[in-house]
Structure formats: C-alpha cells, structure tokens
C-alpha positions as CSV (number, residue, x, y, z in Angstrom):
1,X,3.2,-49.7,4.2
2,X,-0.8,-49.1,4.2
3,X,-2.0,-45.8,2.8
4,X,-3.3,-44.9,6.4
5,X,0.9,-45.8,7.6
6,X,2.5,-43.4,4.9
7,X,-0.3,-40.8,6.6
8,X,1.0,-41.2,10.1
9,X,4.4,-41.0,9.2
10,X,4.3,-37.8,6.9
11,X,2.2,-36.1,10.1
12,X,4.6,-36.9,12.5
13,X,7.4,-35.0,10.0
14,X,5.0,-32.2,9.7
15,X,4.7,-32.3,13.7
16,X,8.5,-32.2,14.2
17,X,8.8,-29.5,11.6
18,X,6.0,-27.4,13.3
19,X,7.9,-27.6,16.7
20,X,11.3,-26.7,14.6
21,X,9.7,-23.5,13.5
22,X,7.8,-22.9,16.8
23,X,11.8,-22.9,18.5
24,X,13.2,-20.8,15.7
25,X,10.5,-18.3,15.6
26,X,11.0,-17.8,19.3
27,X,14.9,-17.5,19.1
28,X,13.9,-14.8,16.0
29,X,11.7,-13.1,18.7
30,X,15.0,-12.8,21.5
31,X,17.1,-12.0,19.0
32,X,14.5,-8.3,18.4
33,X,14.2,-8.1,21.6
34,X,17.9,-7.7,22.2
35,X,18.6,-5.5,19.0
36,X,15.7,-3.3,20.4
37,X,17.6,-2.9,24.0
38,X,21.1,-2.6,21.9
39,X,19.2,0.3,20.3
40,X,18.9,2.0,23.6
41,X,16.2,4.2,24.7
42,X,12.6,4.7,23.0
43,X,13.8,5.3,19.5
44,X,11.9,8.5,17.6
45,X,8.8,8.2,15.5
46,X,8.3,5.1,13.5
47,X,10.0,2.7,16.3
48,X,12.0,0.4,15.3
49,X,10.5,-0.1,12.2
50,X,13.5,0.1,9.0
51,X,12.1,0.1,5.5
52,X,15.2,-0.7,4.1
53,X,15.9,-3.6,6.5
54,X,12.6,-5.3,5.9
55,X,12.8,-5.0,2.1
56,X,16.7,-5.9,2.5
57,X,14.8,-9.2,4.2
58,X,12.1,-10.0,1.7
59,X,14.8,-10.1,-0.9
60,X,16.9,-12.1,1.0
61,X,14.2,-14.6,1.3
62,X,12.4,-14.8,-2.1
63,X,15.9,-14.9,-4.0
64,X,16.6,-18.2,-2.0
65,X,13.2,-19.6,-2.4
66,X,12.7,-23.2,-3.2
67,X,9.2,-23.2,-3.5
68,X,6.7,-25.0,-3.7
69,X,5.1,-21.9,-2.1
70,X,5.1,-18.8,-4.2
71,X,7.0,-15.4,-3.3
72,X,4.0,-13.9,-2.6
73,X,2.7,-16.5,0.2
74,X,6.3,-16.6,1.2
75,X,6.6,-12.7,1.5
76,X,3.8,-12.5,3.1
77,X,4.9,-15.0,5.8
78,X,8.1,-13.3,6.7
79,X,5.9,-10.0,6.5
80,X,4.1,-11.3,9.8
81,X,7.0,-12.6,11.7
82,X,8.9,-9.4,10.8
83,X,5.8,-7.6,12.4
84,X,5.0,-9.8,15.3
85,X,8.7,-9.9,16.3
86,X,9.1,-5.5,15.9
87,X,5.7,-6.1,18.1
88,X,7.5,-7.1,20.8
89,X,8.8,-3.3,21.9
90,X,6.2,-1.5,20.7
91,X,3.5,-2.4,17.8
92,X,3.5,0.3,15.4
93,X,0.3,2.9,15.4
94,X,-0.6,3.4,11.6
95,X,-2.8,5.8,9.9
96,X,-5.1,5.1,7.1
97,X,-7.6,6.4,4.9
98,X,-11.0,4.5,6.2
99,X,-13.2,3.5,7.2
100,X,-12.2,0.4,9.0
101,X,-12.7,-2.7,5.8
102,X,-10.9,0.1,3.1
103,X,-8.4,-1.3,0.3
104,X,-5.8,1.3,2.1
105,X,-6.2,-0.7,5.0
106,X,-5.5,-4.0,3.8
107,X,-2.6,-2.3,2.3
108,X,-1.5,-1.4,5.3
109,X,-1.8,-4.5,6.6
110,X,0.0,-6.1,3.9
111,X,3.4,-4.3,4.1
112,X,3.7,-3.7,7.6
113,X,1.5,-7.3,8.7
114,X,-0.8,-7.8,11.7
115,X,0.7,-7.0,14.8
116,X,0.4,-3.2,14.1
117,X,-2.2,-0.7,15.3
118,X,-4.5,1.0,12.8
119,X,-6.4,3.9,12.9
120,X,-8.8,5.0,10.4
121,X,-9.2,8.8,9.3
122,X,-11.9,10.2,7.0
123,X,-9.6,12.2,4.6
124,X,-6.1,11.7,3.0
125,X,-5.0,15.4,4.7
126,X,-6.7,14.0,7.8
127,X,-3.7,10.9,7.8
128,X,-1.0,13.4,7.0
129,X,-1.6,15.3,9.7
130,X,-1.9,12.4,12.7
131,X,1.6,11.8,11.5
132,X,2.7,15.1,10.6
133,X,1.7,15.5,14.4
134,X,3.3,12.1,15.6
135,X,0.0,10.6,16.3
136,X,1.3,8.1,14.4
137,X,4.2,6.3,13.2
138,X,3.5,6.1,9.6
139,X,0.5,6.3,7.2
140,X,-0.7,5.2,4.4
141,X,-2.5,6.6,1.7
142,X,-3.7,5.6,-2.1
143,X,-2.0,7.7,-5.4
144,X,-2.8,6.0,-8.4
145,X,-5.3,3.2,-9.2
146,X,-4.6,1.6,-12.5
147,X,-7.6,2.4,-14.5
148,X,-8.8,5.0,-12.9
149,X,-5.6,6.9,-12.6
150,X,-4.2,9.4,-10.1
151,X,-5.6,10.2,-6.8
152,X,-5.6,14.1,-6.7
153,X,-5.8,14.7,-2.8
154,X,-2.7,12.5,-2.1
155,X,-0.2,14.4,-4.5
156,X,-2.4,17.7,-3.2
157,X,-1.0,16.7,0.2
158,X,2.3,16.5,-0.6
159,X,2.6,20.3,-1.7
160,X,1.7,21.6,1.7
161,X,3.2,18.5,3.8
162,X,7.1,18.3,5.5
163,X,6.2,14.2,5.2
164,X,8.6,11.9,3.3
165,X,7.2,8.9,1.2
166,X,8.9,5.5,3.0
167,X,7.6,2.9,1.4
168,X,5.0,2.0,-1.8
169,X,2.5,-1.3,-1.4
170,X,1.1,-2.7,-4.4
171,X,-2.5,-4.0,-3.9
172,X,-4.4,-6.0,-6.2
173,X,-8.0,-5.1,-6.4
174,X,-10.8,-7.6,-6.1
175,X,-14.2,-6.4,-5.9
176,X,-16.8,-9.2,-4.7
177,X,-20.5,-9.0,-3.8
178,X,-21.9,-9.5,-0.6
179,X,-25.0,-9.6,1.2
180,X,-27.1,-11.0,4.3
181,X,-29.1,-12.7,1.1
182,X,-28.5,-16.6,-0.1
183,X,-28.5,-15.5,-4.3
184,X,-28.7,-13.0,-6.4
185,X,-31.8,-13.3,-7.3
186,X,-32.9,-11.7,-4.3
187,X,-30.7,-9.0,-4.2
188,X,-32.8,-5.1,-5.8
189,X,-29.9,-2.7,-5.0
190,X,-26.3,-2.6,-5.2
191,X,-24.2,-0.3,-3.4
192,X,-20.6,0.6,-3.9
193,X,-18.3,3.9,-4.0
194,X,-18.5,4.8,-7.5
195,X,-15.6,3.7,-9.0
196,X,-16.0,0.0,-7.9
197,X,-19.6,0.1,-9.4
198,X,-17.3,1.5,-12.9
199,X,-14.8,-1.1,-12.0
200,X,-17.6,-4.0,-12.3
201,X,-20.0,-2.3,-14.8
202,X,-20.0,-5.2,-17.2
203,X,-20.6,-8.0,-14.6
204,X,-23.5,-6.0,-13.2
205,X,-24.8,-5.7,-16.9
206,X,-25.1,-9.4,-17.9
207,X,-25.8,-10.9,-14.6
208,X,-27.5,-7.9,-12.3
209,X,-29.3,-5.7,-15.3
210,X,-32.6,-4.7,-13.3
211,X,-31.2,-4.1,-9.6
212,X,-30.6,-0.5,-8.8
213,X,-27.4,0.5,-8.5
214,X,-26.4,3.3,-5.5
215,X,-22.9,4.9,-5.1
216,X,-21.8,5.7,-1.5
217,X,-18.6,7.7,0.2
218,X,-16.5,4.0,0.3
219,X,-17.1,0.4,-0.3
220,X,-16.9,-0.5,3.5
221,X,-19.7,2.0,4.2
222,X,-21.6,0.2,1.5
223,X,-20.9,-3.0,3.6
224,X,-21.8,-1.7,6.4
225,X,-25.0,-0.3,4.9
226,X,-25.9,-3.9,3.2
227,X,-25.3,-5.6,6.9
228,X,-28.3,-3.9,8.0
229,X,-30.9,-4.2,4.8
230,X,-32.6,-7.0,3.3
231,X,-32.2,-7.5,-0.3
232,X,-29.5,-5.6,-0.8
233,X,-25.7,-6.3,-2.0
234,X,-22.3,-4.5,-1.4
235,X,-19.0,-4.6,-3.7
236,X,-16.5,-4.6,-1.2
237,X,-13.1,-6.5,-0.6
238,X,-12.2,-9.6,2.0
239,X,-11.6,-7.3,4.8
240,X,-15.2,-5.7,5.0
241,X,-16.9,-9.6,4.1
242,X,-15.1,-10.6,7.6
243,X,-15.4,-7.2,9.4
244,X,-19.4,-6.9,8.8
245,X,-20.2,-10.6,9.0
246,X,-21.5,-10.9,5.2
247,X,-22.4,-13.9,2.7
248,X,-19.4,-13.9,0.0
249,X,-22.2,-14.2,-3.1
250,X,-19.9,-14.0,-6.0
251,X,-16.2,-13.2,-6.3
252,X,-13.6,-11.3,-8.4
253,X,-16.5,-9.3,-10.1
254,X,-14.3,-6.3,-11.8
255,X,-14.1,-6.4,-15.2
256,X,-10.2,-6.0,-15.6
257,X,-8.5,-9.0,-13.2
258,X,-5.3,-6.8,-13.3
259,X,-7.0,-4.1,-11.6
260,X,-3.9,-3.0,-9.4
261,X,-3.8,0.4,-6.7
262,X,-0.7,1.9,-5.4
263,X,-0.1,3.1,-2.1
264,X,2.2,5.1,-0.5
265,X,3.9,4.7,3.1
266,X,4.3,7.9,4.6
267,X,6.3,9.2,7.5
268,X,8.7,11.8,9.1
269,X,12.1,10.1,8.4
270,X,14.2,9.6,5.3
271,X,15.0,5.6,4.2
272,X,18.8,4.2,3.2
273,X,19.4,2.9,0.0
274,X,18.7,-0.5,-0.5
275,X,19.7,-0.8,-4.2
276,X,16.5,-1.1,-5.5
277,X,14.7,2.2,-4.7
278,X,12.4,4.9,-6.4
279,X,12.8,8.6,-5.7
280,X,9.7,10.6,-6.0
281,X,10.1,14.5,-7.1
282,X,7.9,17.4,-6.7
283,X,9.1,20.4,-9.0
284,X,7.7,23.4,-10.6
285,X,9.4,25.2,-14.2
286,X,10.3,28.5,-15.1
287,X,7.5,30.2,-17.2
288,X,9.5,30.3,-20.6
289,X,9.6,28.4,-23.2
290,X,10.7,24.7,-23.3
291,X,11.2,25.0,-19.5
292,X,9.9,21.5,-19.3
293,X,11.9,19.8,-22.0
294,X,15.0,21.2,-21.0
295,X,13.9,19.8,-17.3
296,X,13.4,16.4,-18.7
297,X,16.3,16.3,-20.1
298,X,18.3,16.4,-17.7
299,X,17.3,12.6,-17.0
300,X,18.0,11.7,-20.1
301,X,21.9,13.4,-20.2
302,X,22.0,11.2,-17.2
303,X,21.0,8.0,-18.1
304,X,17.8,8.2,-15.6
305,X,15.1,6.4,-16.2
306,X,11.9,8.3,-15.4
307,X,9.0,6.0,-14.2
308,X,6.4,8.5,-14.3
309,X,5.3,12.2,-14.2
310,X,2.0,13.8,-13.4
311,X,1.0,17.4,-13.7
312,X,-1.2,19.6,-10.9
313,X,-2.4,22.9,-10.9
314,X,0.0,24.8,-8.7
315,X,-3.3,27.2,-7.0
316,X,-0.9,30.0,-6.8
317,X,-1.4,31.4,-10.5
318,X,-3.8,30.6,-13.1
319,X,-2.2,28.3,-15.5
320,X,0.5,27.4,-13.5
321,X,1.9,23.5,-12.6
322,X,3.2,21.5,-10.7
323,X,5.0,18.4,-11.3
324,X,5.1,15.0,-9.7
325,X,8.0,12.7,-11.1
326,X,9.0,8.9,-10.1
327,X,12.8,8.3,-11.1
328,X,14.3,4.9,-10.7
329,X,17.2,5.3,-7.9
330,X,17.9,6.5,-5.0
331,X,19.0,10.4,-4.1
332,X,22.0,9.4,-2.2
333,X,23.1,7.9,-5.3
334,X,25.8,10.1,-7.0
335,X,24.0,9.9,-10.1
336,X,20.8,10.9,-8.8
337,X,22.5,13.5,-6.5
338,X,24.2,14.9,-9.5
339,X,21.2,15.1,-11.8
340,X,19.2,16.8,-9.2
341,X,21.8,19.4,-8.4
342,X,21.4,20.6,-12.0
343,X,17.9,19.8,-11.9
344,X,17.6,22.8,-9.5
345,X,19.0,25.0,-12.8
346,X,16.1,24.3,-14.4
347,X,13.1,24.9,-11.8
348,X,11.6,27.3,-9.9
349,X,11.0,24.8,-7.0
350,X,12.3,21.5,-6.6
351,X,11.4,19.0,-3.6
352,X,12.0,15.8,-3.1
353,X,9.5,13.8,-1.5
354,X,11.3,10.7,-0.6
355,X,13.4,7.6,-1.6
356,X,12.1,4.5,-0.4
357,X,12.4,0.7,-1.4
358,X,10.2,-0.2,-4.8
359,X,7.4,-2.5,-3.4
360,X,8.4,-5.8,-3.2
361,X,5.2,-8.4,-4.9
C-alpha cells in the first residue's frame, strides 16, 4: 500500500467517525431536550443549568480517559456540548466583570462554554446586582490572582450580598503583546492595566527598555486603545487579540508561566454535594482574647482541612474584622454541618457563602 493509499484509508475512518459523533451528538441533544420538558415549566433562575451535574460529568469523563488528548482538551470538549445541548431551552445570560475581551470573561466562557449569553458590567457590585436582581442567571467574578493576591471588591461584595458562590474557574493567565505594528521595534508605548504591566515587568525590561509604558482601567481597553494608534502595543489575552482584530507580536510575556486567577460563579441557588466540594465561610469573632484561635480550632477538633482564610475590615468599628475562610467539604456534610453548628459558639456572625464543586482543570 502507497503512502498516498494508507492516507485515503485513515480519512475515510476519520470520516466515518466524524458522522458517528455527528449522530451521537444529536441523540445527546434529544435526550436535553426531553429532560428539559420532563422538568416541566420554565424552571427558576439559572435554567437548567446544575453545577453538580456538569462537574458530576467532567469527572465521569476524564476518570475514563484514554488519551491521546489531555483532560484539559477533553474537558473542555464536553464543556461545549454540555453548553450547546442546555442551549437548546434557553442559553444561559451571564454577568461578568468587563469589558468585553476581560480574563473574567474567558472564564466565563470556559466553565459554562459558548452557547451562553454574556453581558459585561463595569464593576464587581455592578455583576452582583444583575443577578441579585435576576438579570441574570449567574455571574462571575475574580477573588484571588496568584501573585497579586486577593481581590478586595469581590469579598467586599459578599458582606452586603444574599448571592451564593456556585461554582470556582481556574484560569491560567497569559499576557501577550499586540499591536496593528509588524515588530517591536516599532512599537514607543505599551499599555496595559497595571498589574499585567507588574506581571511582565522583566520581559519589558530586557526586550522593551526605552518604550513608554501607560497603565489603563483593563487590558481589553488597552486593546482597544492600541486598535486605533500607530506604534503602539497592548498586553492583553487571546480573547481581546480576536475581538479587536490585532497582530499577536510576542506571546506568554509574564514573568511567572504559572501565573493562575481564580474566579468565582455566583448565583441565587444553593449546589448538591458532589463529593468533591469547597465551602466558603464569612465570619466575624468576639472581641476577647483568643477569639480567633479558639475559632480555628474548631476545624482542627474536627479533622477539617482549611484551604484558606483572609481578613477584611468589617467598616462597622475601627479595628474590627471580618473573616473569609475556604474549608474542604461540603455543608450538608455531617461533619461540616457539625463543625459549623459549634462554629456559631465562637462568632459574633457567621455566614456561609456557598458550597459548590472545586474547579475541575
């Protein structure tokens, strides 16, 4: 058999494959369709949408894969049929920090896929209340960026907000440089939000020393701005490249490649169990001493792990906190349930904001 034989055959396996898929991605789309109408009538805010169901899925799926595709390409192929199929009824409306090109909306669009309908919003308390309001289904919003830490406004939000957290997306950050221009050579001024220009200080040292550099309210504004200007580069993500028609002159210019923001999913309903969850707490302490230890340790007399814990100024008293705590678990878990019935012994206000599936790649 000739080279050019072997060829033919393997594409006509491919082609019966492709039709294979095309047949059982349509039977997966008749089978939503008649869970949605076993569902009843229009179902309340969020749809049809179940966290624990999709993540339920994703597990399935990447615990039986074969390869030679990675989990990550193969979650985020389910992701989309998962989202095209729940498209069907009704696509999902989600709020997002923006502008339109934003990491926050790329995380969007990589837990809850494509077939959804975004709408940006200019501040975090501006997507809390479109959903607080049922504007839209869900939203999403950033809390903690690896290097750069907490994001104040989102845990701020929570204080004052009746919102649950439903979900968490983990987003890999990568910055890259773009402009109308052919090299970088032409390129005077760089503009950026100010903690991507931190995030790629050293790459703009050694191979951009003498252009000016110009922070701005996001990175997609900055593309937006460098769309319209000669001589002038953006640091912005994939999204904004495609969305503002720009040259991709260099990639993956941060400094640290594991450069990682979390997001959270927020919405009006509580999420099932799915056995591997994260319950996020919001709790203030008695003003005596060791109020906080003896908190803690409630975790600790029940074998909890605590995953984090990050302290805010409460803006009722001077000098007094808030705390925001990530425990490993779920709260209908009689353990957790347990350890948060005494927690209440030891606080002065205790809230929890929501159990929800840990993100899944």
């Amino acid at each position: 058999m000739t080279d050019e034989e072997l060829l033919n055959e393997l594409r006509i396996k491919i082609d019966q494959i492709d039709d294979q898929l095309l047949e059982l991605i349509s039977q997966r789309g008749r089978l939503a369709e008649e869970v949605a109408k076993a569902k009843g009538e229009a179902p309340e805010q969020g749809g049809y949408y179940r966290p624990d169901r999709e993540a339920a899925i994703l597990h399935r799926i990447l615990d039986h894969n074969p390869g030679p595709l990675a989990d990550e390409e193969m979650a985020r192929l389910f992701r989309e049929i998962i989202s095209a199929c729940l498209a069907l009824e009704k696509p999902l409306k989600i709020a997002f920090l923006g502008p339109e090109g934003t990491f926050t909306q790329g995380a969007a669009l990589k837990h809850f896929g494509h077939s959804i309908q975004t709408e940006s919003f200019d501040a975090i308390d501006e997507v809390f209340r479109e959903v607080e309001a049922g504007g839209c289904d869900y939203g999403v919003v950033p809390v903690e960026n690896s290097i750069e830490g907490v994001i104040n406004h989102t845990l701020d939000s929570f204080i004052r907000s009746p919102l649950k957290i439903c979900g968490e997306v983990a987003l890999r950050i990568h910055h890259h440089l773009l402009s109308n221009e052919t090299d970088l050579a032409s390129c005077k001024k760089v503009i950026a939000h100010q903690q991507a220009l931190a995030q790629c200080r050293q790459w703009l040292n050694h191979n951009m020393p003498n252009a000016e550099r110009v922070a701005v309210s996001s990175n997609a504004e900055a593309a937006r701005q460098a769309s319209e200007m000669k001589k002038v580069a953006a640091i912005a993500g994939e999204s904004a490249a495609d969305l503002y028609g720009l040259k991709k002159l260099v990639s993956n210019i941060e400094d640290e490649s594991t450069n990682t923001t979390r997001f959270l999913i927020i919405g009006s309903n509580s999420v099932p169990a799915t056995g591997d969850d994260k319950t996020s707490l919001l709790f203030s302490t008695q003003n005596k001493p060791g109020a906080l230890f003896h908190t803690l340790a409630v975790f600790d007399q029940y074998q909890i792990s605590m995953m984090k814990i990050e302290s805010r100024p409460s803006r009722q008293e001077m000098w007094d906190y808030l705390f925001f705590v990530d425990i490993e678990g779920h709260a209908e878990n009689e353990k957790i349930s347990k350890a948060l019935d005494d927690l209440s012994d030891h606080t002065s206000m205790l809230k929890v904001l929501g159990s929800y599936p840990k993100a899944v790649l």
